[in-house]
C-alpha positions as CSV (number, residue, x, y, z in Angstrom):
1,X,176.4,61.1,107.3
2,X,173.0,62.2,106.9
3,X,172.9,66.2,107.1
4,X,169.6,68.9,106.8
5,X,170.0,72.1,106.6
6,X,167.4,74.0,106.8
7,X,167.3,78.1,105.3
8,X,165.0,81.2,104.7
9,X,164.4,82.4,108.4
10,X,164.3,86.4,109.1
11,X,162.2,89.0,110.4
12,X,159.2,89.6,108.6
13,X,156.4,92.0,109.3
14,X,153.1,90.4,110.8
15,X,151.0,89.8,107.2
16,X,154.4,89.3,105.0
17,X,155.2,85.7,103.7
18,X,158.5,83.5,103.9
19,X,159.4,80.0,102.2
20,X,161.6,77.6,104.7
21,X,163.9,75.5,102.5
22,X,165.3,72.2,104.0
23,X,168.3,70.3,101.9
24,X,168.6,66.6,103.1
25,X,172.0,64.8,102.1
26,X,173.7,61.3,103.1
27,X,170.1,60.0,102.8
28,X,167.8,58.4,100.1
29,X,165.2,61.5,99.9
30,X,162.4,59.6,98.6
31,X,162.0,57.2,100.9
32,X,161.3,59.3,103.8
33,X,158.4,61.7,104.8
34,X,159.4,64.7,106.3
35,X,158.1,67.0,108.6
36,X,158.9,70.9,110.1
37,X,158.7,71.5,113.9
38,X,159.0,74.8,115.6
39,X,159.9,75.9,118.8
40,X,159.7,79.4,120.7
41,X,161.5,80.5,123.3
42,X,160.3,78.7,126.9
43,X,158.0,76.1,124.9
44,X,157.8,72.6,123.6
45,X,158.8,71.7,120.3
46,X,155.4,71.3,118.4
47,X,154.6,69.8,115.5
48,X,153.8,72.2,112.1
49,X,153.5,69.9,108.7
50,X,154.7,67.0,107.2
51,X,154.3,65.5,104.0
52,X,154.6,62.0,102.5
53,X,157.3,60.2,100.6
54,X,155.8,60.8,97.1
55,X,154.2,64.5,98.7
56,X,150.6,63.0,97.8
57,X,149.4,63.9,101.3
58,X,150.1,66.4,104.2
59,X,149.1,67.4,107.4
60,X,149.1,70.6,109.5
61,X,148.8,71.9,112.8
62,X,145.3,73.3,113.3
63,X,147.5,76.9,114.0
64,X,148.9,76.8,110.1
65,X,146.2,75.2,108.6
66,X,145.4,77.6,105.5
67,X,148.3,80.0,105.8
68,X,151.4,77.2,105.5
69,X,152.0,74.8,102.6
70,X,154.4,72.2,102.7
71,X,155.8,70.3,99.6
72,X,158.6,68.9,98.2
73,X,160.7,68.1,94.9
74,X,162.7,64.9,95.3
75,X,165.1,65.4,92.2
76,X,166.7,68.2,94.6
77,X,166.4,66.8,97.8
78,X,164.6,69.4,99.5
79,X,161.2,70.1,101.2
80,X,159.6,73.5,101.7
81,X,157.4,75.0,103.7
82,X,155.4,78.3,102.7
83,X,154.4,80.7,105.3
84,X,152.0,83.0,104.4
85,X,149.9,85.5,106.8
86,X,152.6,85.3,109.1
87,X,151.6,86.5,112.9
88,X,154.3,87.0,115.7
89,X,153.0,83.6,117.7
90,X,154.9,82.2,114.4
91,X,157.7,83.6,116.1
92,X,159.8,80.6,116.3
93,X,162.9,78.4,115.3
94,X,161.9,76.0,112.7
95,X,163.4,72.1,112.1
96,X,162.6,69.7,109.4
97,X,163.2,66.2,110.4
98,X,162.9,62.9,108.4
99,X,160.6,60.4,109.7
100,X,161.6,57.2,110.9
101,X,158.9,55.0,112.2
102,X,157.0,51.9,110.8
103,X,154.1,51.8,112.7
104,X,151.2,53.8,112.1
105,X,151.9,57.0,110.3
106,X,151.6,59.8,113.1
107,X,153.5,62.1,112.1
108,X,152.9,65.2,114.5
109,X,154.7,62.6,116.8
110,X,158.0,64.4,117.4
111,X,159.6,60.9,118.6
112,X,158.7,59.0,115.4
113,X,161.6,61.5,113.5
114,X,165.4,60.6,113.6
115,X,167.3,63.5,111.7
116,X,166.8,67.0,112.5
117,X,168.6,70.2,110.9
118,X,170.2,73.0,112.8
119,X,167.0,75.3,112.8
120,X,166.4,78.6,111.3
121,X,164.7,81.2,112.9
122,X,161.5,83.1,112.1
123,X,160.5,86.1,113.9
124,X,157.5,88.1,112.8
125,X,157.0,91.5,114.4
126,X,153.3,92.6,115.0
């Protein structure tokens, strides 16, 4: 079955840096984009970055844009995304997700993903 597991969450000091890790299995990598959600306590999921199947293009929330990088390396089946300048209203759990959708390519659309991982949490103290 298709698994992600996502890893590299803690607590990090407001300024410090962390790199998300997210290993996709029971899937063919390649063919999907991917994306990373988070979600704080009391809120919405909301939409952080994704990136295409071959990792030619990404997008980001207005709130990362600048301080997050997402990428990808296909020979290991994983996607990454690099937090730096961390604040606390980063303070969050963070899901990657595969997209699944063949319409238009929206990809802050949280419906248009069909695998999620577990989560791993990020909290950043001020």
């Amino acid at each position: 079955q298709v698994q992600l597991v996502e890893s590299g969450g803690g607590l990090v000091q407001a300024g410090d840096s962390l790199r998300l890790s997210c290993v996709v299995s029971g899937r063919i990598f390649s063919r999907d984009a991917m994306g990373w959600f988070r979600q704080a306590p009391g809120e919405e999921r909301e939409f952080v970055a994704a990136i295409t199947r071959s990792g030619a293009n990404t997008h980001y929330a207005d709130s990362v844009k600048g301080r997050f990088t997402i990428s990808r390396d296909n020979a290991k089946n994983t996607v990454y995304l690099q937090m730096n300048s961390l604040k606390p209203e980063d303070t969050a759990v963070y899901y990657c997700a595969t997209y699944d959708y063949s319409g238009t390519y929206a990809p802050e659309r949280r419906a248009n993903y069909d695998y999620w991982g577990q989560g791993t949490q990020v909290t950043v103290s001020s």
